[in-house]
C-alpha positions in Angstrom: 41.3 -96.9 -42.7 37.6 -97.4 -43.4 33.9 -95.7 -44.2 30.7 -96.3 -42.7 27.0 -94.5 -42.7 28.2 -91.1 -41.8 31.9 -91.3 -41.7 35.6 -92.1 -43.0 38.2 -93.0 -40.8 42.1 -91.9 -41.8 45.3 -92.6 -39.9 47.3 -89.1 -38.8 50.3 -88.0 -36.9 50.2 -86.0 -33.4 52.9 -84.0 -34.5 53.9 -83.8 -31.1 55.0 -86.7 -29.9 54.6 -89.0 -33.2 52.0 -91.1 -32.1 49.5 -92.0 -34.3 46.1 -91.6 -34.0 42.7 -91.8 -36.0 40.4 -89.1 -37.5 37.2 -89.7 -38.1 35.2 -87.5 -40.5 31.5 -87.1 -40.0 29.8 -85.1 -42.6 26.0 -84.5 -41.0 23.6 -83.4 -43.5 20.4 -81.4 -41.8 18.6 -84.5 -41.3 18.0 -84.5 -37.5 18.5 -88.4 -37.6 22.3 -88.0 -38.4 22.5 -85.4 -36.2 21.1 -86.9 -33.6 23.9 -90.4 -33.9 26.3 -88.1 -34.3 26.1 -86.3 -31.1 24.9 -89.6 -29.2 28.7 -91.3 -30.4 30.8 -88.2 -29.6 28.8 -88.2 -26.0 29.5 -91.9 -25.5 33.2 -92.1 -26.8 33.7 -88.6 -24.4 32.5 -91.3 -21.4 33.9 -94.4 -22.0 37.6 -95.3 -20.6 38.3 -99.1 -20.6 41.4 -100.3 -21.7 39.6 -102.8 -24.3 37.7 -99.8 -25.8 39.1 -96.9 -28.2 39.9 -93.5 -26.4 38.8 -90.5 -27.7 41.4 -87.9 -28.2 39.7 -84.7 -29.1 37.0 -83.4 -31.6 36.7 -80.6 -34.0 34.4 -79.3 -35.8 33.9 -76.7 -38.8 31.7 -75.1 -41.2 31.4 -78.9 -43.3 32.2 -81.8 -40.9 33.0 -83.2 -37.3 36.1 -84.8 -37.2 36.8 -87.3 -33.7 40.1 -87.9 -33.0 40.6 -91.3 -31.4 43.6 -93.4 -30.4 44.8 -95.6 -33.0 44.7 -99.1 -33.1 46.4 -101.4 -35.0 45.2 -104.3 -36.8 41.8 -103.3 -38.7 38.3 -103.0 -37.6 36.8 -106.4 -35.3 34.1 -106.5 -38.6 37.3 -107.2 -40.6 39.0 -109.9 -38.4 35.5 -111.5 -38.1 35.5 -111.6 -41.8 38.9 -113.2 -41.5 38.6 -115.4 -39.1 35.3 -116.5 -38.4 34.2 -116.1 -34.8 36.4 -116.0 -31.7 37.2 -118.3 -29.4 36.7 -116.4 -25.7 40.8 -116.8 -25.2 41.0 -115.0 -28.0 38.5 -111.7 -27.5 
């Protein structure tokens, strides 16, 4: 679905119920700065419950990465409809 700095974001399945969901894989290095974003998005996404903002699923980790388990949402990142559209009118946010 998309990279950034520290991460890549795929589309999975809860092969549960067949929703879909988001993964994303955070690969921190030693470098105490990574580290240190890292832990300050998992403890703000493990916060946050709005209906306009992203809920966080779940998170694990092993030996090589963190990987955050989000709900999905359809319709690409607000950075790519910007880059679509322009700005937003306030109707439309």
């Amino acid at each position: 679905l998309g990279t950034g700095a520290f991460s890549t974001v795929r589309q999975a399945m809860d092969i549960r119920n067949g929703r879909l969901l988001a993964v994303k894989e955070l690969t921190a290095d030693d470098h105490c700065d990574s580290k240190n974003a890292i832990q300050q998005e998992l403890q703000l996404l493990m916060r946050l419950s709005h209906p306009h903002i992203v809920e966080w699923r779940d998170t694990q980790i092993d030996r090589s990465s963190i990987h955050i388990i989000m709900e999905y949402c359809a319709g690409g990142s607000l950075s790519s409809i910007l880059d679509q559209m322009g700005s937003l009118t306030v109707g439309q946010v």
